[in-house]
C-alpha distance (Angstrom), angle and dihedral (degrees) to the residues before:
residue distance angle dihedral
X1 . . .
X2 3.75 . .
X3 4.24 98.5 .
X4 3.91 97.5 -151.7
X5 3.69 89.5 52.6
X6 3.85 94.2 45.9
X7 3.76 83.8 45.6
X8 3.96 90.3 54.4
X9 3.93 92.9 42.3
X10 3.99 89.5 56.0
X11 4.08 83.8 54.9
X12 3.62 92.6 43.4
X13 3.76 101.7 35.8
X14 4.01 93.6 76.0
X15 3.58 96.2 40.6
X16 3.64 96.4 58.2
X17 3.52 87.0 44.2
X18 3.65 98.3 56.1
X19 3.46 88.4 34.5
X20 4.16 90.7 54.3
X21 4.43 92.4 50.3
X22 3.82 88.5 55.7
X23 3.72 93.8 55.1
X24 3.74 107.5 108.9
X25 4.29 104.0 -140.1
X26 3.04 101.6 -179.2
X27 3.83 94.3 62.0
X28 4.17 92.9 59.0
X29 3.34 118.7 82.0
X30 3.89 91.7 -174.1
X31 4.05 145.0 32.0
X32 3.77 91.9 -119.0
X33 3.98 94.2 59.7
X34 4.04 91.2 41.4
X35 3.52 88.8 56.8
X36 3.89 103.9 42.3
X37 4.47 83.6 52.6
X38 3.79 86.8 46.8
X39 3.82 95.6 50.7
X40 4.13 88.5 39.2
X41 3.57 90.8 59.4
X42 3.36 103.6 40.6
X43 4.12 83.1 51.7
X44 4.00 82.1 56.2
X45 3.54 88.8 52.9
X46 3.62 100.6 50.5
X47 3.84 92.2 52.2
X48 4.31 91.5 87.6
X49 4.06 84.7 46.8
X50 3.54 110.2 107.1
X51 3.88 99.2 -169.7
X52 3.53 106.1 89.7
X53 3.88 92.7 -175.2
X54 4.35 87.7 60.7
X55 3.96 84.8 44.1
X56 3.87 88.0 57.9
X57 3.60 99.3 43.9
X58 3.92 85.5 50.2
X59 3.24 101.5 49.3
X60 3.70 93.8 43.0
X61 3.78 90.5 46.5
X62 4.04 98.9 52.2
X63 4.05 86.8 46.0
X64 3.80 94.8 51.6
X65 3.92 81.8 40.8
X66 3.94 89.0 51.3
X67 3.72 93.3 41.2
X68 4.32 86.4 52.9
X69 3.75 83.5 54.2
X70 3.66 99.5 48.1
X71 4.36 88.6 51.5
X72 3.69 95.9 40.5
X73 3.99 101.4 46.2
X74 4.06 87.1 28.8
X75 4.09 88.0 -117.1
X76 4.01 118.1 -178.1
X77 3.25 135.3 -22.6
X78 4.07 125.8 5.6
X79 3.53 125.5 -143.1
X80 3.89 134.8 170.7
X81 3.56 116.7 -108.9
X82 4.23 108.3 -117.5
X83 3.84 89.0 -142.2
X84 4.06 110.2 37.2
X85 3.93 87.8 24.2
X86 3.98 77.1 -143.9
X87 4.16 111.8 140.4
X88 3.97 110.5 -108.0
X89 3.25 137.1 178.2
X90 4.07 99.9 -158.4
X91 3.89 118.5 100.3
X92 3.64 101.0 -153.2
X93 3.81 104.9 39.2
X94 3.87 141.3 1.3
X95 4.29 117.6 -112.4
X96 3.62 89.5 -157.3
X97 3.76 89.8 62.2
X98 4.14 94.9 37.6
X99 4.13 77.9 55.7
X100 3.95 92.3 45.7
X101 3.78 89.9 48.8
X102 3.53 91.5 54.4
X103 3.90 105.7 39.8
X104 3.54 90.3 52.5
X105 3.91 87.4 58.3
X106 3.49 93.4 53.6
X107 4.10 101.8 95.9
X108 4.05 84.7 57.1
X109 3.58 101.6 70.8
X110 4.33 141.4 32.6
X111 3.77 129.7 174.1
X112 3.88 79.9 -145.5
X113 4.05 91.1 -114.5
X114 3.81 108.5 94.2
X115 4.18 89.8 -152.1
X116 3.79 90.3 62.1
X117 4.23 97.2 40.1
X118 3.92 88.3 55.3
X119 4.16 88.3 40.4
X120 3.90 87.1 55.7
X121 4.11 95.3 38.4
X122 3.60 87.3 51.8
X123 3.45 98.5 54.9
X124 3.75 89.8 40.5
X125 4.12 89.8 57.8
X126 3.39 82.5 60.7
X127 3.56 107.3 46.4
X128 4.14 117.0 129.0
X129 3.80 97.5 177.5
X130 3.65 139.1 41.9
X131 3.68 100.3 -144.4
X132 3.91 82.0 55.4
X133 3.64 112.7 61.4
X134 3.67 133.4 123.1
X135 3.87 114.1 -143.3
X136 3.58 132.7 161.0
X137 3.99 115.0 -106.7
X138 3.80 116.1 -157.0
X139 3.86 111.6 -125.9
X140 3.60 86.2 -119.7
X141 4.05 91.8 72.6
X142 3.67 86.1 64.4
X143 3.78 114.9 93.2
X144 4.40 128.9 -172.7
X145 4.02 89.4 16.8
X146 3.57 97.0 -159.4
X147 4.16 122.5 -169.0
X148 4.07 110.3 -131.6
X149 3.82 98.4 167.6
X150 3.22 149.5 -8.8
X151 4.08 134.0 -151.2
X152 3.56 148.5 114.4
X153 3.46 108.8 16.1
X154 3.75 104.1 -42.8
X155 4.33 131.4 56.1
X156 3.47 120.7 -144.8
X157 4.09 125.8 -136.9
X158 3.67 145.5 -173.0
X159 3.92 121.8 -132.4
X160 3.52 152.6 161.4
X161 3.97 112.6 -105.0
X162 4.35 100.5 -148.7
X163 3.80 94.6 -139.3
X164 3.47 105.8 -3.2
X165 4.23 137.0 -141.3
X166 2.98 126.1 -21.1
X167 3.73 107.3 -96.3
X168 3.95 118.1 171.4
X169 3.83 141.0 -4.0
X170 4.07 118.2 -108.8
X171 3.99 103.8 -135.6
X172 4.35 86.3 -166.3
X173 3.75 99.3 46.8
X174 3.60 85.4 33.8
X175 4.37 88.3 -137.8
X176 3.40 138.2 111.4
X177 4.12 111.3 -98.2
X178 4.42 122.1 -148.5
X179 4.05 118.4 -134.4
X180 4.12 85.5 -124.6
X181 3.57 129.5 -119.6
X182 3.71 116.8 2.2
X183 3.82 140.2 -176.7
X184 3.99 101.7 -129.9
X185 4.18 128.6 163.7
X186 3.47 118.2 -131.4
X187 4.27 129.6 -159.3
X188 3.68 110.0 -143.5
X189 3.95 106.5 -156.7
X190 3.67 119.0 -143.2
X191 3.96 107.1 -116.9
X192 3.57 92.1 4.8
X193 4.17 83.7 140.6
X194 3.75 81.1 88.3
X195 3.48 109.4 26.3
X196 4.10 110.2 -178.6
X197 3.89 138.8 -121.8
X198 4.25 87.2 -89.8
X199 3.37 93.1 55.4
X200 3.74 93.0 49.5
X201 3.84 90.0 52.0
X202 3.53 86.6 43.8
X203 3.57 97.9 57.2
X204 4.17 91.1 42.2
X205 3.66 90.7 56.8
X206 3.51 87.7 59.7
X207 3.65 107.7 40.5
X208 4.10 90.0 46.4
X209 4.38 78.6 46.3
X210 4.22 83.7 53.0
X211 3.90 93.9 -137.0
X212 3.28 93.0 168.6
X213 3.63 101.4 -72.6
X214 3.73 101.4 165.2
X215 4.43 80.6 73.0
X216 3.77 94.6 54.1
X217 3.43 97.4 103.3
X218 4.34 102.2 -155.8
X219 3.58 119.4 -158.3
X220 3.63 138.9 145.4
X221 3.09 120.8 -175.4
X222 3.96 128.8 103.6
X223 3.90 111.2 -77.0
């Protein structure tokens, strides 16, 4: 898990959520209107916050989070995207060619376990976002692997992610662009090399839940 974004998402987690219990229902008659009051009074909210990098990261996070409403519920206005010429319903960037991008990757890296490679491309071919995508990250991108604890059958470890997530989609260079560097902790499972059919419905349930997948950082190999 990246640590500056879980940081962020403890400072945003209550504010949507007092934001989301003053929103009046009954008064909207459709999605679009709900979300353009939801991101007005978060906007409100954000006016007495003095850290303007947690301001960006909101406000970029509730539009990609309006924009993932507008393409999954079909919300507003259509248009045809001027590179894919595929119909979407996003403002700021196309799912079709977020999905492209990343299918077209998909002969450059394994995990080495054919199970977890079609897990991953599956959830990939479904991706709507680009700050929301789960991937798998070699253990060699990890720098400084530190051991925090240990217990149970896992350990848990801090380390430098070389490049980072996966954080927005480049309209121009028509490619998906990383936030950089990033601290991030990791959970190495014991016996993960052969992970089992529960853990594989486990992890389904909570990609098709979107828990924040595109954070789970999967790897299993020895630390």
């Amino acid at each position: 898990m990246d640590i500056k974004i879980k940081e962020r998402y403890d400072f945003m987690n209550p504010l949507l959520n007092r934001t989301a219990l003053c929103i009046p229902h009954k008064e909207f008659k459709d999605q679009d209107s709900l979300i353009k009051f939801f991101k007005s009074n978060v906007d409100k909210k954000l006016i007495k916050q003095s850290d303007q990098s947690q301001k960006i990261f909101l406000k970029t996070w509730i539009d990609n989070w309006a924009e993932e409403n507008h393409i999954s519920k079909k919300i507003g206005e259509a248009r045809v995207c001027e590179t894919c010429q595929v119909l979407t319903f996003a403002k700021k960037f196309c799912e079709s060619c977020i999905q492209g991008y990343l299918a077209k990757n998909f002969p450059n890296w394994s995990s080495g376990i054919n199970e977890i490679d079609d897990l991953i491309r599956k959830c990939q071919e479904k991706t709507i976002r680009p700050d929301y995508i789960v991937e798998w990250i070699p253990y060699a991108n990890f720098f400084e692997p530190t051991l925090k604890a240990r217990g149970g059958c896992a350990s848990i470890y801090s380390a430098i992610w070389f490049g980072g997530r996966y954080d927005s989609w480049n309209a121009d260079k028509k490619q998906l662009e990383r936030t950089g560097d990033r601290k991030v902790i990791l959970k190495h499972l014991e016996n993960s090399s052969n992970p089992n059919k529960k853990w594989f419905s486990e992890v389904c349930y909570f990609t098709n839940q979107c828990v924040f997948l595109q954070q789970l950082l999967l790897h299993y190999k020895s630390l």
